[in-house]
N, C-alpha and C positions, 0 to 999 in steps of 0.2 A: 475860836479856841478848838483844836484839834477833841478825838475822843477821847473816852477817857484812857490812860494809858496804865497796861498789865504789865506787871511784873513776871517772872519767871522766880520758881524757889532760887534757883542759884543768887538771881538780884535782891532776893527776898534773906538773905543768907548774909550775903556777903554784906547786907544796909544792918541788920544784926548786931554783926563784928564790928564793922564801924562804931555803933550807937554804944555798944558795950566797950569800946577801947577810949572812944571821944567823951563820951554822954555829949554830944550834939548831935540832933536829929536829924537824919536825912529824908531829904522829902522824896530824894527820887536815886535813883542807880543804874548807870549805863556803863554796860560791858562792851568795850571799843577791841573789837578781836585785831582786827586791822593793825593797830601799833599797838596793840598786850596792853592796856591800862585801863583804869576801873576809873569811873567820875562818878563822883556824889554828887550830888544837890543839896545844899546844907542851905537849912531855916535861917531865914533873915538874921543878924546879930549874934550868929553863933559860930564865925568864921575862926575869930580866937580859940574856942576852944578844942574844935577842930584840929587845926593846925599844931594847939600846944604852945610852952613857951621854947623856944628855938627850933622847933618843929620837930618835939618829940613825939608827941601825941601823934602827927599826921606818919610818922616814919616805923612806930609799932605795928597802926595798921598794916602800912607794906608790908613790914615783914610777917604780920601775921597771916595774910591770903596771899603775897605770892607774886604781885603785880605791883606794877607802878600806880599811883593813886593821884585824884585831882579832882581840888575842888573847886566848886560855885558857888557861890551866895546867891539865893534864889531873889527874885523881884518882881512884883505884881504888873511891874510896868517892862514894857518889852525892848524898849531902849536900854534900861538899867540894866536888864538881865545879860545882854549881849554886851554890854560895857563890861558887866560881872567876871564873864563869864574870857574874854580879852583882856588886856590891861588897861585898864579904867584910867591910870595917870599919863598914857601915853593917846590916847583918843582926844579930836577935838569936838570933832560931832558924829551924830546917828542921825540919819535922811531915813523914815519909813517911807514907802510908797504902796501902794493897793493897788493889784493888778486887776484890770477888768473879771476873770474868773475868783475874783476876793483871796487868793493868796497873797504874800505881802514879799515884800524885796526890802532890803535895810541898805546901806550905804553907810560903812564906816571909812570918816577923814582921819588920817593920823599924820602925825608930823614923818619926812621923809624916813630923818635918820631912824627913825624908829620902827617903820616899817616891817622890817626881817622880824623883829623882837616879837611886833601883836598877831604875823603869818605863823613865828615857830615854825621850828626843823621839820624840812618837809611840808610845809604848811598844818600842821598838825593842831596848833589853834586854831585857827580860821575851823578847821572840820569841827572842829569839840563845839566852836560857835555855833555854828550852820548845823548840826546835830540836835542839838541843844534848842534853841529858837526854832528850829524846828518841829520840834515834839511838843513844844509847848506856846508858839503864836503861829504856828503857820509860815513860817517865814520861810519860804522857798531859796530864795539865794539872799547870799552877805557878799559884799564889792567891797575890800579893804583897797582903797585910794589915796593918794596923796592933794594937799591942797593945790590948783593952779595956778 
């Protein structure tokens, strides 16, 4: 498990607004300057309220800070989280592995067709992944592959 990880007021601000527009709690907030969008980390079983029903809830936040917003359901298990955190119904497995220096490598299978969809424009999921698992198991690299 990496150190503990610091917020900045701005992420401290902006989880705030969240919790005050949602009332779901965010455990964590990462400001992705790279493609302009904010991620939450939202507490286990609180993704519904989050999001809202038709995703009004999640679309007031936007409009209220300014950026595009994106959430995760957090998970104490580091396979779940990286499922969470991709699209969970299009994965067929997670392969951890433990590199000799104890950082970890994950390997996510998905079905071909669906591949473009769990990478996102630009690969922009895959990062939010790899970001994410990151900060929070150590997981140095994510290999999104197809079955052979």
């Amino acid at each position: 498990m990496p150190e503990k990880i610091k917020l900045t007021s701005e992420e401290l601000g902006l989880m705030s607004v969240f919790q005050n527009i949602s009332h779901a709690n965010a455990r964590d907030c990462v400001i992705d300057t790279k493609v302009g969008r904010v991620i939450f980390v939202v507490t286990k079983g609180e993704m519904g309220l989050a999001i809202g029903k038709a995703g009004e809830t999640i679309k007031k936040v936007q409009k209220a800070i300014g950026k595009q917003v994106e959430l995760v359901e957090w998970s104490d298990d580091a396979k779940q989280f990286i499922m969470n955190s991709l699209n969970p119904q299009y994965i067929t497995e997670i392969r951890m592995t433990e590199k000799a220096d104890g950082s970890m490598s994950a390997t996510v299978v998905v079905d071909e067709k669906k591949k473009g969809a769990i990478l996102g424009k630009g690969g922009r999921n895959a990062e939010k992944a790899r970001l994410l698992a990151k900060r929070y198991y150590s997981v140095e690299t994510i290999q999104i592959v197809t079955p052979q």
